[in-house]
N, C-alpha and C positions, 0 to 999 in steps of 0.2 A: 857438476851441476853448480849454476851461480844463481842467487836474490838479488834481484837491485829493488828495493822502496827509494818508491817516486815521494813518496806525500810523508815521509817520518816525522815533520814535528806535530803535522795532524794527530797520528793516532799514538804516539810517543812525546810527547814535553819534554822526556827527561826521567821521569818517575818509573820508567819501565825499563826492563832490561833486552836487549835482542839474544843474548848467549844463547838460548833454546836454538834460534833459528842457525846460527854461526858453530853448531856443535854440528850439523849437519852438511853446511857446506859454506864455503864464503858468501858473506852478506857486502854487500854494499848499500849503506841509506843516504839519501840525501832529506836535509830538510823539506825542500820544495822544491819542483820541478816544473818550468814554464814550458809549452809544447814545444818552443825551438829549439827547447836543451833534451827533447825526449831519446829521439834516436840516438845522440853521442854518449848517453846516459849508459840506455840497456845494455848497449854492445852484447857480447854473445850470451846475456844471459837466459837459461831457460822459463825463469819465473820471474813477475813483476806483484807489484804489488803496488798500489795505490788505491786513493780514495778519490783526487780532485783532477789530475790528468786527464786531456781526452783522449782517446784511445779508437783511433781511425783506421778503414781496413788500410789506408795507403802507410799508417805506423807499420799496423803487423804485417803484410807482406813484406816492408825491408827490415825483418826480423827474425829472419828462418828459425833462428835454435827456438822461438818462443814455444812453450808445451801449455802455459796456465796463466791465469791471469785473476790477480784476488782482490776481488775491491771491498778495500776495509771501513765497507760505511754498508747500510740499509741497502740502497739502491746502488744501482750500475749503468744509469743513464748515461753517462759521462764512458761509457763502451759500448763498439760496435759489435754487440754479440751475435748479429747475423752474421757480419763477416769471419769472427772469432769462430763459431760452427763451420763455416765454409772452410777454412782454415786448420781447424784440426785444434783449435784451441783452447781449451777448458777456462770457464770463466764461471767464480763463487762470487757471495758476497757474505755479509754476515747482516741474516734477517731480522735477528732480535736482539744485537748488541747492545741497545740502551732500552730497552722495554721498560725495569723499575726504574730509570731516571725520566724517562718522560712518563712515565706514571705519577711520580714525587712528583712533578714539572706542574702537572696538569692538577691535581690539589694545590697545591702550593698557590697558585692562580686562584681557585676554585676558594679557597680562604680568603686572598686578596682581596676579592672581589666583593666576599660577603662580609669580612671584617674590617677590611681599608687597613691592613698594619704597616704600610707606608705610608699612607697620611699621620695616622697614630705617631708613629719615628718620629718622622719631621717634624710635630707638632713638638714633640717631648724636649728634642734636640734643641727645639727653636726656644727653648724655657717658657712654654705656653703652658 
């Protein structure tokens, strides 16, 4: 069994580690992956992983070993999951990976708005 990540400095900077995934079978990540580098990318591996790739049924047909396909964001627009079903190939995503940060996100605004503490900054900043 092999991992290629298509999208790793997306959902990895740097601050995380892969060894979890590489205990299990060879990983390969690349930082980012433009579509014309997709196919010579996967080569025979079984599992991909991305978030920003697009992923077309004429990908997965020239990609027989593919079994799964994991997009490490919210949505999975960015895949063809009717073809991915016709196909035989399982496709997750992760539904509520940032739920508390776009919660913090959405107060955080929600203060903004009714306190101005960017205006307030700038004002201090500016020795007003």
């Amino acid at each position: 069994m092999k991992i290629v990540i298509f999208d790793g400095h997306t959902i990895n900077p740097g601050d995380l580690s892969w060894d979890a995934l590489e205990a299990i079978c060879p990983v390969t990540v690349y930082d980012a992956t433009e579509p014309e580098q997709a196919l010579s990318r996967i080569g025979d591996a079984e599992i991909l992983m991305t978030s920003k790739c697009l992923i077309t049924k004429e990908f997965m047909k020239q990609c027989p070993n593919l079994k799964y396909i994991g997009c490490t964001a919210t949505g999975y627009n960015n895949i063809d999951v009717k073809a991915a079903r016709e196909l035989g190939i399982a496709v997750t995503n992760v539904p509520a990976y940032s739920t508390e940060a776009v919660a913090q996100h959405t107060f955080s605004l929600i203060l903004e708005l009714s306190n101005h503490v960017a205006l307030h900054d700038r004002s201090v900043k500016s020795g007003e």
